[in-house]
C-alpha positions as a Markdown table, in Angstrom:
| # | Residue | x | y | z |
|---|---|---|---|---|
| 1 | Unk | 0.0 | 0.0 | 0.0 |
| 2 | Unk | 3.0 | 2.6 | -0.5 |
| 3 | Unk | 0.9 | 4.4 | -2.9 |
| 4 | Unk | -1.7 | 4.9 | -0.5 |
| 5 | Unk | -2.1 | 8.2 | 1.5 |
| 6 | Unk | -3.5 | 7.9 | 5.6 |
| 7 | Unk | -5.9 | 11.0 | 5.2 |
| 8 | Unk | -8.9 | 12.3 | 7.8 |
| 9 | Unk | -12.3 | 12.0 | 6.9 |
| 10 | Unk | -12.4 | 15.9 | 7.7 |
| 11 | Unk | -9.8 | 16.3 | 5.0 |
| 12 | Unk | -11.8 | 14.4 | 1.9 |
| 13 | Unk | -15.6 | 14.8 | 3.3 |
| 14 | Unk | -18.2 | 17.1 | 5.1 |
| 15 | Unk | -19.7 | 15.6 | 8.2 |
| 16 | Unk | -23.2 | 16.5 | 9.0 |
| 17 | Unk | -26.2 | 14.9 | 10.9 |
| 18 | Unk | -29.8 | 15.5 | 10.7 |
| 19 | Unk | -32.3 | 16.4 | 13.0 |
| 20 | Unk | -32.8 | 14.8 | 16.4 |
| 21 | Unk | -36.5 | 14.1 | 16.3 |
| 22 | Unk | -39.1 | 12.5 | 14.5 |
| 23 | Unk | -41.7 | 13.6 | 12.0 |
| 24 | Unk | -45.7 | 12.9 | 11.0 |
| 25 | Unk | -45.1 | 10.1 | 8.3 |
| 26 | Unk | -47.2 | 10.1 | 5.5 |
| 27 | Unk | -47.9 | 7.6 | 2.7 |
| 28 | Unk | -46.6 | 9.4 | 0.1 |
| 29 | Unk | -43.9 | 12.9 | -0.3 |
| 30 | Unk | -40.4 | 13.0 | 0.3 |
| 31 | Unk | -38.7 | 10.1 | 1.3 |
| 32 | Unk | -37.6 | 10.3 | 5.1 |
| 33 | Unk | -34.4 | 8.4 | 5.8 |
| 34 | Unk | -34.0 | 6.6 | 8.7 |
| 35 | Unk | -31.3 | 3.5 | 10.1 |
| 36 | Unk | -34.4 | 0.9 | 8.4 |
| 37 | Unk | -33.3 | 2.1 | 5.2 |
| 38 | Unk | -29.6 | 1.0 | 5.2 |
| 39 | Unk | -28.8 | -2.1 | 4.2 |
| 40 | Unk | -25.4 | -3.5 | 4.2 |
| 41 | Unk | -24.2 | -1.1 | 2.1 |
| 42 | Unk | -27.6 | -0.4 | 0.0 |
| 43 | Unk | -29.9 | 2.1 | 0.3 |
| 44 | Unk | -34.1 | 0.6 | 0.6 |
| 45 | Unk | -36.6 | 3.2 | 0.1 |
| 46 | Unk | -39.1 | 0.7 | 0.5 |
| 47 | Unk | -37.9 | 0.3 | 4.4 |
| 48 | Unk | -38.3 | 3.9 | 4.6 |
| 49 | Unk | -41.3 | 6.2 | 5.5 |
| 50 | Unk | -42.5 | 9.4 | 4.1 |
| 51 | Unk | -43.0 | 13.3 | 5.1 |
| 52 | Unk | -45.1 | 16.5 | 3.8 |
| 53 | Unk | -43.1 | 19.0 | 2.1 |
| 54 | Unk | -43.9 | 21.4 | 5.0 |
| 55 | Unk | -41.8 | 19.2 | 7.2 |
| 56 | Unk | -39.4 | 18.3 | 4.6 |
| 57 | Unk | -38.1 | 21.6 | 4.3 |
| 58 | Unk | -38.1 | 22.1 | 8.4 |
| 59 | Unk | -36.0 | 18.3 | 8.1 |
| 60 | Unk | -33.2 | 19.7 | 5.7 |
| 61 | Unk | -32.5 | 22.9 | 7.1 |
| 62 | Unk | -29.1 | 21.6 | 7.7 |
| 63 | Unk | -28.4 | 19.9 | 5.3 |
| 64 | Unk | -30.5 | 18.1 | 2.2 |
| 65 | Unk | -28.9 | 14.7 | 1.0 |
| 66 | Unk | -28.0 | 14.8 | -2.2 |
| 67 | Unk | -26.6 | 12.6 | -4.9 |
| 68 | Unk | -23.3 | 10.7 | -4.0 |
| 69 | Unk | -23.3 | 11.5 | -0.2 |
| 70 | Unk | -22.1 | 8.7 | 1.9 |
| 71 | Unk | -25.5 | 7.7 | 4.1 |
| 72 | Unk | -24.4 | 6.4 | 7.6 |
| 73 | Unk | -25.9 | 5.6 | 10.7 |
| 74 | Unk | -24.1 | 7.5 | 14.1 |
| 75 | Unk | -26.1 | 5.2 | 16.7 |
| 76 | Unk | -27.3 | 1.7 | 17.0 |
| 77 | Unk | -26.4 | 0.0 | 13.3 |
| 78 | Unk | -23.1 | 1.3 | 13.5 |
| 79 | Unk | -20.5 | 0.6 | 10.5 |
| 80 | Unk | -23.8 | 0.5 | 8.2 |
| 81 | Unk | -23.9 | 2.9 | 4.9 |
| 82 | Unk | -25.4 | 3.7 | 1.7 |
| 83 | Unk | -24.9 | 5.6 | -1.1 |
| 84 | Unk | -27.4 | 8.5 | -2.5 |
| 85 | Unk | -29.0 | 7.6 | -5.4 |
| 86 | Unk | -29.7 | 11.0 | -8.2 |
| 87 | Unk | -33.4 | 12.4 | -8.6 |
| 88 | Unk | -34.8 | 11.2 | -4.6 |
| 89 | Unk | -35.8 | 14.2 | -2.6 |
| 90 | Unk | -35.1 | 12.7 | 1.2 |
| 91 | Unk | -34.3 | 14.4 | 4.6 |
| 92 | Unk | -32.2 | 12.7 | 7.3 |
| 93 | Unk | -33.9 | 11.3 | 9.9 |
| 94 | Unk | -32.6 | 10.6 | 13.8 |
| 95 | Unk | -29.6 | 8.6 | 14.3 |
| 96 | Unk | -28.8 | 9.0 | 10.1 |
| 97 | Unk | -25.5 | 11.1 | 9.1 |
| 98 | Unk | -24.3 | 11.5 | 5.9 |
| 99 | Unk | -20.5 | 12.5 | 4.5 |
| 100 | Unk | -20.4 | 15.1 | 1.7 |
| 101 | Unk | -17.1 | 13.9 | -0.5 |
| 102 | Unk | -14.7 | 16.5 | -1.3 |
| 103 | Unk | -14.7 | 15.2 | -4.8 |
| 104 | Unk | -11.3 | 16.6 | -5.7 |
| 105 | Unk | -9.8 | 14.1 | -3.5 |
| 106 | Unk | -12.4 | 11.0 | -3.0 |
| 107 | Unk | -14.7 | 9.3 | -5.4 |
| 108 | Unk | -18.1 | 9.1 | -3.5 |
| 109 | Unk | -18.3 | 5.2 | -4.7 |
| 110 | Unk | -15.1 | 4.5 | -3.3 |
| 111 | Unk | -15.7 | 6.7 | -0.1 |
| 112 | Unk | -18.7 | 4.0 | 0.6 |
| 113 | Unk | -16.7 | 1.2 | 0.0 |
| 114 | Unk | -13.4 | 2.3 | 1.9 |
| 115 | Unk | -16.5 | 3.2 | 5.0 |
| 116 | Unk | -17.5 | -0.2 | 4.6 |
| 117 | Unk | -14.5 | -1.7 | 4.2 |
| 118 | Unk | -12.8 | -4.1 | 7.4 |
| 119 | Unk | -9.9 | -1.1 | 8.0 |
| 120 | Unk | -12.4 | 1.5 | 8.8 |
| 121 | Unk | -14.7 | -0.8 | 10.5 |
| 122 | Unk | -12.0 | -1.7 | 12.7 |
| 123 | Unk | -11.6 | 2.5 | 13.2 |
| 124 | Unk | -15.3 | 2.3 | 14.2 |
| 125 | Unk | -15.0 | -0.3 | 16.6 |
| 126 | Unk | -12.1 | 1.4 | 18.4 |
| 127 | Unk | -13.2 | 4.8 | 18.4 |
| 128 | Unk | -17.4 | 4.4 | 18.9 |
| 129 | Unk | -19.0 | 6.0 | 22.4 |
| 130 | Unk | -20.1 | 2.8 | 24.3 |
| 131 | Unk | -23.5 | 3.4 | 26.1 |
| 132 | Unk | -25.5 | 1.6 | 28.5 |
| 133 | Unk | -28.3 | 1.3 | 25.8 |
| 134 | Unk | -27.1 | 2.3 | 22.5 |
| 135 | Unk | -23.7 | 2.7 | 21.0 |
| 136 | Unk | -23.0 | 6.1 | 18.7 |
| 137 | Unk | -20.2 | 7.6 | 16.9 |
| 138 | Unk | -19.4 | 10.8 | 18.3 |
| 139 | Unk | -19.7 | 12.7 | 15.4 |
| 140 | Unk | -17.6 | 15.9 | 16.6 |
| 141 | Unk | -14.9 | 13.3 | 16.6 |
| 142 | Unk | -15.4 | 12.1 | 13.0 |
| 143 | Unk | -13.7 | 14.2 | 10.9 |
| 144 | Unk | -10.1 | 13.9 | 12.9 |
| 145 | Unk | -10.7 | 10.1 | 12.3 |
| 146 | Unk | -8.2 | 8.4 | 9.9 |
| 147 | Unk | -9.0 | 6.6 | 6.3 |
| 148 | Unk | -6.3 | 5.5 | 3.7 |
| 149 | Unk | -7.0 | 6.8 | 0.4 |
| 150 | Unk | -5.2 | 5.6 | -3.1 |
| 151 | Unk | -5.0 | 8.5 | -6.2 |
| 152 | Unk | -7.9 | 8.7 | -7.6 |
| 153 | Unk | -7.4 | 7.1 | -11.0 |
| 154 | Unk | -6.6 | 3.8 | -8.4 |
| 155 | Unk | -10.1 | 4.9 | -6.7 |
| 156 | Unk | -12.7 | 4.7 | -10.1 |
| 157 | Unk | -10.9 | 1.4 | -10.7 |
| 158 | Unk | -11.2 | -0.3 | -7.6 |
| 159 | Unk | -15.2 | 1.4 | -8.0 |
| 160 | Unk | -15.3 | 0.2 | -11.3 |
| 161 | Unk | -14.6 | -3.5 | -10.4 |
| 162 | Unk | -17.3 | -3.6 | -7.4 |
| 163 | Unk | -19.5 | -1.3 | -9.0 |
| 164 | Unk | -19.9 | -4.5 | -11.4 |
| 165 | Unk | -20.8 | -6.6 | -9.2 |
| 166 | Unk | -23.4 | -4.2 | -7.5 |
| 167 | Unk | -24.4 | -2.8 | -10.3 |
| 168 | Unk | -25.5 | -6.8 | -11.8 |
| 169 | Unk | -27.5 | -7.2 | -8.0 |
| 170 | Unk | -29.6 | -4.1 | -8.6 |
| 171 | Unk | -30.2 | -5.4 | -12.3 |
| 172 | Unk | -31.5 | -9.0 | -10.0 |
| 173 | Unk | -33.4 | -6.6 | -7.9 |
| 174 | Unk | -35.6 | -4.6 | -10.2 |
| 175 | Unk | -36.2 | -8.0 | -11.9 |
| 176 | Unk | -37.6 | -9.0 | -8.8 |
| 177 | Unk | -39.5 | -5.7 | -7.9 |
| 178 | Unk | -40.9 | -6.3 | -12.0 |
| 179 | Unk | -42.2 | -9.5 | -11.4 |
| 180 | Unk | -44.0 | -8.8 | -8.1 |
| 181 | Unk | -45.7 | -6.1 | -9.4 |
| 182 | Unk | -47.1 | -7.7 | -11.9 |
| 183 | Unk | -48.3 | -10.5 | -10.0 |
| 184 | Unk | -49.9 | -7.8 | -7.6 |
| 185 | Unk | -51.5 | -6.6 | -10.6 |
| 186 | Unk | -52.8 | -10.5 | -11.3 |
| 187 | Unk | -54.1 | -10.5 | -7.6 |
| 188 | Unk | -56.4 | -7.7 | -7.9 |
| 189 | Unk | -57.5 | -9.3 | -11.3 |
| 190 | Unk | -58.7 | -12.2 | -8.9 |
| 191 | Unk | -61.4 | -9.1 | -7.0 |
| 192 | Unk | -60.4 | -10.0 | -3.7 |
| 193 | Unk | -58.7 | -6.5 | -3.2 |
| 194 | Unk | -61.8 | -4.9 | -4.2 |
| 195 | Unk | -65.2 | -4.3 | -1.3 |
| 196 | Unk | -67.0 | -7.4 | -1.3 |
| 197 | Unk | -69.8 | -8.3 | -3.1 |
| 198 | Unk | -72.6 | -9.5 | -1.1 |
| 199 | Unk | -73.3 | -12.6 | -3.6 |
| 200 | Unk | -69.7 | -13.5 | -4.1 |
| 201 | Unk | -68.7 | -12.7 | -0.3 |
| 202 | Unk | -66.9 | -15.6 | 1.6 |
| 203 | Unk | -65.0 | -15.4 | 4.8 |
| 204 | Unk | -61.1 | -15.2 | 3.9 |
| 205 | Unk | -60.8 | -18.3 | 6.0 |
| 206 | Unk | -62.4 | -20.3 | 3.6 |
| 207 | Unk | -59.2 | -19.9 | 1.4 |
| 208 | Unk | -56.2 | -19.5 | 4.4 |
| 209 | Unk | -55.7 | -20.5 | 8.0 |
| 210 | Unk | -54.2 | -18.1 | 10.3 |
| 211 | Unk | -51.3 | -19.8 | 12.9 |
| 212 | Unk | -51.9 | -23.2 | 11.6 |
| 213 | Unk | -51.1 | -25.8 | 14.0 |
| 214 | Unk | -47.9 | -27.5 | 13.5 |
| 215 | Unk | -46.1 | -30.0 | 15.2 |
| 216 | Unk | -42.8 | -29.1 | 17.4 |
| 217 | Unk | -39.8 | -28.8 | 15.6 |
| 218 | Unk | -37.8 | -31.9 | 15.7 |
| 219 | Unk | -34.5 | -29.7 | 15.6 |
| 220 | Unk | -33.0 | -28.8 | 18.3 |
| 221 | Unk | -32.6 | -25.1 | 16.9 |
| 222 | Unk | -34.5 | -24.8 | 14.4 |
| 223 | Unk | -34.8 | -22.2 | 11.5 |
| 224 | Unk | -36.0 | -19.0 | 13.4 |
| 225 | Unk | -37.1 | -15.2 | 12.0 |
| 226 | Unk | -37.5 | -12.5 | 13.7 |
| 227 | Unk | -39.3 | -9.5 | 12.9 |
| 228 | Unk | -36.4 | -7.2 | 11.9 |
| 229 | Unk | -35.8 | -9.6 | 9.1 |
| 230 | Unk | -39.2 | -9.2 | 7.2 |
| 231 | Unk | -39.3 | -7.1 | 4.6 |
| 232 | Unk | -41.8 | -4.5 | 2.7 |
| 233 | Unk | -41.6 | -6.5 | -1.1 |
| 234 | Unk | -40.8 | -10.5 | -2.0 |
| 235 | Unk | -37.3 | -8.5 | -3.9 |
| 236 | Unk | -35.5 | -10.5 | -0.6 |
| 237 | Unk | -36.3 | -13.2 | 1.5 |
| 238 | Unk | -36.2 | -13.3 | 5.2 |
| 239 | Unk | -32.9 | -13.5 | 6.9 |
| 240 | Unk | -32.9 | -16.4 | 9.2 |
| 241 | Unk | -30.7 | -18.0 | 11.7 |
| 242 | Unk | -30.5 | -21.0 | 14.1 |
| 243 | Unk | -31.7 | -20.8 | 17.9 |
| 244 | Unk | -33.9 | -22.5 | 20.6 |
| 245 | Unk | -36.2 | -19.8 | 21.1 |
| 246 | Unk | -38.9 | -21.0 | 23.9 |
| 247 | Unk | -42.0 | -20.2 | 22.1 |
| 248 | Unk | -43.0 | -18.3 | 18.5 |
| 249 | Unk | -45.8 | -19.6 | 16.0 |
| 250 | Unk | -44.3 | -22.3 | 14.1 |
| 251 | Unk | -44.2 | -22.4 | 9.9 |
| 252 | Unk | -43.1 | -24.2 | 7.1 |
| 253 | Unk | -42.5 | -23.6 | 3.2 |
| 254 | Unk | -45.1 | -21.9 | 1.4 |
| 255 | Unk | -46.3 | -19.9 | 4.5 |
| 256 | Unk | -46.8 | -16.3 | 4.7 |
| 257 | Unk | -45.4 | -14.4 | 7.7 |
| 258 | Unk | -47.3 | -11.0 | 8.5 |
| 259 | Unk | -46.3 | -8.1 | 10.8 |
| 260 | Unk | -48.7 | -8.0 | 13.9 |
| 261 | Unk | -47.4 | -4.8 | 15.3 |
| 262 | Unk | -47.5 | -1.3 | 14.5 |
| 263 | Unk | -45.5 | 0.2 | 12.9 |
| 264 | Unk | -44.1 | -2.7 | 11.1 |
| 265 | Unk | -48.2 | -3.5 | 9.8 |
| 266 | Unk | -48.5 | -0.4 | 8.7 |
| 267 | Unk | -45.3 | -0.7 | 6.4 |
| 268 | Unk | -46.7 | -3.7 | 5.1 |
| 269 | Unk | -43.4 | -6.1 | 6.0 |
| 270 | Unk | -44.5 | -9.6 | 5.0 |
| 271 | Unk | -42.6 | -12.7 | 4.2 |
| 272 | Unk | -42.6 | -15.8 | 1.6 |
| 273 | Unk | -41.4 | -19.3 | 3.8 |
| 274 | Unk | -39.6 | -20.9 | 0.7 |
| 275 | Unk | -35.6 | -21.6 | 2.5 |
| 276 | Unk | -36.2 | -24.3 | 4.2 |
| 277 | Unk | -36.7 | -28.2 | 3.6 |
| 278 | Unk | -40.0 | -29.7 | 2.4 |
| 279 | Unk | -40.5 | -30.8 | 5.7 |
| 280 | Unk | -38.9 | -28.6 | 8.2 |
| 281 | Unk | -40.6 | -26.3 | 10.6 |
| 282 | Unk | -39.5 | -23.3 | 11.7 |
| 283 | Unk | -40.4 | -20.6 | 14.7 |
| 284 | Unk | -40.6 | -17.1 | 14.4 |
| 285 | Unk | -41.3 | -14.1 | 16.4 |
| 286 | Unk | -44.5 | -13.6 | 18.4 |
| 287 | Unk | -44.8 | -10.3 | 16.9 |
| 288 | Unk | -46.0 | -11.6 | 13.6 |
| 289 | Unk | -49.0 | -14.0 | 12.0 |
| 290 | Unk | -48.4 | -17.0 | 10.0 |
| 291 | Unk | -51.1 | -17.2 | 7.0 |
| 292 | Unk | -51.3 | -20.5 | 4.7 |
| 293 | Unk | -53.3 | -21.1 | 1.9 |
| 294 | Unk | -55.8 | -24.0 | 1.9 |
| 295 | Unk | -55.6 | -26.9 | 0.2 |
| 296 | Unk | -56.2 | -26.2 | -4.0 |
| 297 | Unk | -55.2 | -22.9 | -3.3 |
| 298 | Unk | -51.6 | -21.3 | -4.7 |
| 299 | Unk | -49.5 | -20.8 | -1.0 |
| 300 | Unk | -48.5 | -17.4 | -3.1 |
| 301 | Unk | -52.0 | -15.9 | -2.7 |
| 302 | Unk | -51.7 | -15.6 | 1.7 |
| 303 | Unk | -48.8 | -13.4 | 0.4 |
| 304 | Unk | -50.6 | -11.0 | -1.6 |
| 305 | Unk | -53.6 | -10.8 | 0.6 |
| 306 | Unk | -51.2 | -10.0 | 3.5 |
| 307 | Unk | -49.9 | -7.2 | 1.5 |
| 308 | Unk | -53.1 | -6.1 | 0.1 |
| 309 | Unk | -53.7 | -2.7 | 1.2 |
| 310 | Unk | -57.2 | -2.8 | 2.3 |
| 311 | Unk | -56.9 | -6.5 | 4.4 |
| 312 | Unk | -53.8 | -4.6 | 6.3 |
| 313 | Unk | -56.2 | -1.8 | 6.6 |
| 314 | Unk | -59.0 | -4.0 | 8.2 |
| 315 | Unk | -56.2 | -5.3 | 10.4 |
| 316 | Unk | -54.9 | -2.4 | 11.6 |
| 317 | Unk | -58.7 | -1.3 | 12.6 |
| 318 | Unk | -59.0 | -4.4 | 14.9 |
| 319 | Unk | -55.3 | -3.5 | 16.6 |
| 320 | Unk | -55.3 | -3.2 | 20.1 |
| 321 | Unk | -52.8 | -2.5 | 22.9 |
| 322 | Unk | -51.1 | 0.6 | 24.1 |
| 323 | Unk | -50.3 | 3.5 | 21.3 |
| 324 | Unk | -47.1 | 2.7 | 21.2 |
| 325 | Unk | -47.2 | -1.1 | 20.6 |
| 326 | Unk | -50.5 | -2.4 | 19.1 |
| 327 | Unk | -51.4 | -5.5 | 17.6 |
| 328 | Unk | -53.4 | -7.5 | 16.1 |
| 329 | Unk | -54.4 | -11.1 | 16.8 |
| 330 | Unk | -55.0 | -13.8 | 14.5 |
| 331 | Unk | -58.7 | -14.0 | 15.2 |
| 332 | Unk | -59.3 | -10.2 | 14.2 |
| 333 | Unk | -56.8 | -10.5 | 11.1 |
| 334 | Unk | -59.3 | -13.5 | 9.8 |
| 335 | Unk | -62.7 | -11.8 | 10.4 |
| 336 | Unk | -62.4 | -10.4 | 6.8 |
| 337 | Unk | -64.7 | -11.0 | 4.0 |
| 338 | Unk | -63.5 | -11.7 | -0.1 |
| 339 | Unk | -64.8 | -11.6 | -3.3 |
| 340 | Unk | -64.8 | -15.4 | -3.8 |
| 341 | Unk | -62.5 | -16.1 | -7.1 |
| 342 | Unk | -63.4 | -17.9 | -9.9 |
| 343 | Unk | -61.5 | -21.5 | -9.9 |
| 344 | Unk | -60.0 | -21.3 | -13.1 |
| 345 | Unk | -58.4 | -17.2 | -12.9 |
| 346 | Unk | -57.1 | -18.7 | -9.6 |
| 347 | Unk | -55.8 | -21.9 | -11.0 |
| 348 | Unk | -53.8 | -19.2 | -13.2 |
| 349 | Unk | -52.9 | -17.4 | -10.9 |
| 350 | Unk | -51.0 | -20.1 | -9.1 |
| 351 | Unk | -49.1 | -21.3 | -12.2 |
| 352 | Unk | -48.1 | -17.2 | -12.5 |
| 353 | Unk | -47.2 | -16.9 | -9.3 |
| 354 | Unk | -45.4 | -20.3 | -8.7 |
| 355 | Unk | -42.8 | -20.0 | -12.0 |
| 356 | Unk | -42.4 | -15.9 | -10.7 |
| 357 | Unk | -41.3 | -16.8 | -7.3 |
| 358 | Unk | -39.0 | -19.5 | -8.4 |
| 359 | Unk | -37.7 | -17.3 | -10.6 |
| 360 | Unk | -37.1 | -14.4 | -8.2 |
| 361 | Unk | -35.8 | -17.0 | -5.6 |
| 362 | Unk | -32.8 | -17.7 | -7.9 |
| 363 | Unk | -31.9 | -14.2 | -8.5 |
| 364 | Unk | -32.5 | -13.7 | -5.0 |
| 365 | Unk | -28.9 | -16.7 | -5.0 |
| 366 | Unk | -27.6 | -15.4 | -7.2 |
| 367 | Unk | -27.6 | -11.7 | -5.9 |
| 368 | Unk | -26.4 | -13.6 | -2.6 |
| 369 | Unk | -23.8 | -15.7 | -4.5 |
| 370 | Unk | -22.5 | -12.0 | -6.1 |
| 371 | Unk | -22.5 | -10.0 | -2.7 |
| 372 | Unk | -20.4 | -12.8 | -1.1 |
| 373 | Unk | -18.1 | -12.5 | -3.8 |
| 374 | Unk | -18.4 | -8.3 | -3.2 |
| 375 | Unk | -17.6 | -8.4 | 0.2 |
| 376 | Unk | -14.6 | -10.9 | -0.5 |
| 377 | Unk | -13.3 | -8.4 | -2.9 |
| 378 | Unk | -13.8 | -5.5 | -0.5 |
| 379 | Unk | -11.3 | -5.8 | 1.5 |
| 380 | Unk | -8.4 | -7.5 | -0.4 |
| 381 | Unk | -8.8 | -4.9 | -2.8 |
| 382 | Unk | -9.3 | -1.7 | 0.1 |
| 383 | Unk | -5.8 | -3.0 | 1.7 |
| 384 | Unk | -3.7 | -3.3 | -1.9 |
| 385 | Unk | -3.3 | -7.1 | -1.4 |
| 386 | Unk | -5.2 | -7.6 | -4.9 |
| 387 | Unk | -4.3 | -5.4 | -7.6 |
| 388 | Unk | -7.2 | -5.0 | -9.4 |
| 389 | Unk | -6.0 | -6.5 | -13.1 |
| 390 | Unk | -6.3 | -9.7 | -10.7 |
| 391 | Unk | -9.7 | -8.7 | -9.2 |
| 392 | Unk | -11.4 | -7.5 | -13.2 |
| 393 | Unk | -10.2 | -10.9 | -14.9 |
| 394 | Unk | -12.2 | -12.7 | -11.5 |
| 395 | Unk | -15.6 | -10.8 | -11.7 |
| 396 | Unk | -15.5 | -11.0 | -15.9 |
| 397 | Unk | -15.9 | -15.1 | -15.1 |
| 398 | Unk | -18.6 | -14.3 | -12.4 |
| 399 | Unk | -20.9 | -11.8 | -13.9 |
C-alpha cells in the first residue's frame, strides 16, 4: 500500500447529521431516511417512511442529501452505509449522518466502499462511544478520524470492479420488484382487493388459516425469523438463523409471515417461507402471523392478501394495545370478507405466481452468491493485497 495516503475524513468529506427528532409520516412525499433504510451497504426506500413537504423543508435545514453522499448511521447499526442515489428528494432522519465527498480528493463510490471496508470498520469499533443502551459515533470526533486513500485514477478502478458486481444485484433486484408487481397486478384481477360483493362474499378463511397448528420442531434449533428480518416486497427473502427460542408460531415452506405490530403493519413487511426443507418447521417471532393457503389454493396468494392494502387496513382497525405497541391477533386478522374467485383465474394465478417466485428465488442466490463475492473483494482490494487487473479478470468469469 506505499501508494496509499493515511488522510482524515475531515480532509476528503463534510460531516453532517440530521435532525434529532421525528416527523408525521405520510404515505406518500419526500422520502424520510432513517437507520431501516440502510442495508449492508444499499440504500431501501421501501424500508423507509415518508413526510409533507412542509416538514421536509423544516428536516433539511441543515443539510438536504443529495446525490453521492455517503449515508451512515451515528447510533445503533453502526458501520452500516449507503450511497445516495440521483433524482430522490429525502431528509435525514434521527440517528442517520451522511459524508459530503470533497470530490477533488475522494470518489463518492469508493468513499462508501473504503467506509464499509474491514480497516475502517475496525476505526469504528475502536473509536465508537459505548453506552449503557445504544452505541454512537461521536460525530464531533469524526472528521479527525483516519482513512487511507489511493490517487484517484486507483479509486474509479477499484469502483469500477465492485461497481460490477453491485451494479449486476440491482439489475437482479428490479427484476424482482418487476415481477412482483405484476403478480400484484394478477391478484387484484382475482377481486379480492376490491369491497365485497354480497353474492360473491366468503370469509377469507375459507381460502387460508391463520397460525396453523404444526407439530414441534424436531430440531434442536431450528430455523427461526424474527421480525427485523421481514421485509416491505418478495425483492429478498427473510434472513434467518438457528436458535432454541422457547416459544413463537411455528411455519413451514409456502407460508406467509405478516407483521402484527405497528409500525411494522402499517409498512406492510411480509414474508414468503420458501428456505427451508419440504419438511422442516420453523419458529418465528411472536410479533408476527403466519397465513397459509388452503388446500387447492396457490400458497402465493396468503402473500398478496397480507400485502393487500385494504386486508392490512382492516387489520390495523381491529389492533389493540397501548399507542405505542398495538397488535393485532390472528382471530381479528381472519374476520375479513373476499370476493370469492373464480376456480379457473385462480388456478392461473398459481401457475403465474409459482414459475415468478421460483424465478425471483434464484436471483435472489444469485444476488447472494454476487454480494459474497463483493464483500470478499472489498477488503483484499481496500488494503492493496489484490491489484485489481487480478480482481477484473475474477468478476468478468462471475458476472
Amino acid at each position: 500500500m506505499s501508494d496509499w495516503n493515511e488522510r482524515t475524513i475531515g480532509d476528503v468529506a463534510a460531516v453532517f447529521d440530521g435532525p434529532h427528532a421525528t416527523p408525521k409520516k405520510t404515505t406518500d412525499g419526500p422520502w424520510f431516511l432513517s437507520i431501516s433504510s440502510l442495508d449492508q451497504g444499499r440504500l431501501r426506500l421501501t424500508e423507509s417512511a415518508h413526510l409533507s413537504e412542509e416538514d421536509f423543508t423544516k428536516w433539511t435545514r441543515r443539510v438536504t442529501p443529495q446525490e453521492g453522499d455517503v449515508l451512515f448511521s451515528y447510533e445503533t447499526r453502526l458501520g452500516d452505509a449507503a450511497l445516495m442515489p440521483e433524482g430522490i428528494r429525502a431528509c435525514l432522519g434521527r440517528r442517520m449522518g451522511l459524508l459530503r465527498p470533497k470530490r477533488d480528493h475522494v470518489d463518492p463510490s469508493f468513499l462508501l466502499y473504503a467506509y464499509l471496508a474491514p480497516q475502517f470498520q475496525a476505526v469504528i469499533n475502536s473509536r465508537q462511544i459505548r453506552g449503557a443502551t445504544v452505541d454512537r459515533i461521536p460525530l464531533v470526533d469524526l472528521p479527525s478520524w483516519p482513512i487511507r486513500l489511493p490517487s484517484l485514477g486507483e479509486q474509479k478502478a477499484i469502483c469500477s470492479v465492485l461497481g460490477a458486481v453491485d451494479d449486476k444485484i440491482a439489475v437482479n433486484e428490479r427484476i424482482a420488484a418487476a415481477c412482483e408487481a405484476l403478480l400484484q397486478l394478477r391478484f387484484a384481477e382475482l377481486g379480492m382487493a376490491d369491497e365485497p360483493d354480497d353474492s360473491q362474499a366468503v370469509p377469507l378463511t375459507d381460502l387460508i388459516t391463520f397460525n396453523p397448528k404444526l407439530k414441534k420442531p424436531s430440531a434442536e434449533e431450528p430455523v427461526y425469523v424474527d421480525m427485523a428480518a421481514l421485509q416491505t416486497s418478495r425483492a429478498g427473502i427473510p434472513s434467518w438463523s438457528r436458535r432454541a427460542p422457547k416459544s413463537g408460531p411455528r411455519f413451514m415452506n409456502g407460508d406467509t409471515l405478516m407483521a402484527r405490530i405497528t409500525p411494522c403493519l402499517e409498512n406492510g413487511k411480509t414474508g414468503y417461507v420458501d428456505f427451508m426443507g419440504d419438511e422442516e418447521i420453523g419458529l418465528g417471532s411472536t410479533e408476527f402471523i403466519v397465513m397459509r393457503s388452503r388446500p387447492g389454493v396457490p400458497s402465493e396468494l396468503s402473500y398478496f392478501m397480507a400485502r393487500d392494502a385494504r386486508f392490512r387496513a382492516h387489520a390495523i382497525r381491529n389492533m389493540a394495545g397501548t399507542s405505542g405497541r398495538q397488535r393485532v391477533s390472528a382471530a381479528d386478522a381472519s374476520n375479513y370478507l373476499v370476493n370469492d374467485p373464480d376456480p379457473t383465474a385462480l388456478g392461473d394465478f398459481g401457475q403465474q405466481a409459482s414459475s415468478a417466485f421460483a424465478h425471483m428465488k434464484s436471483l435472489e442466490g444469485e444476488s447472494r452468491t454476487l454480494a459474497t463475492l463483493r464483500d470478499t473483494l472489498l477488503p483484499q482490494l481496500m488494503s492493496g493485497r489484490l491489484r485489481v487487473k487480478d480482481a477484473e479478470k475474477f468478476v468478468e468469469d462471475q458476472v
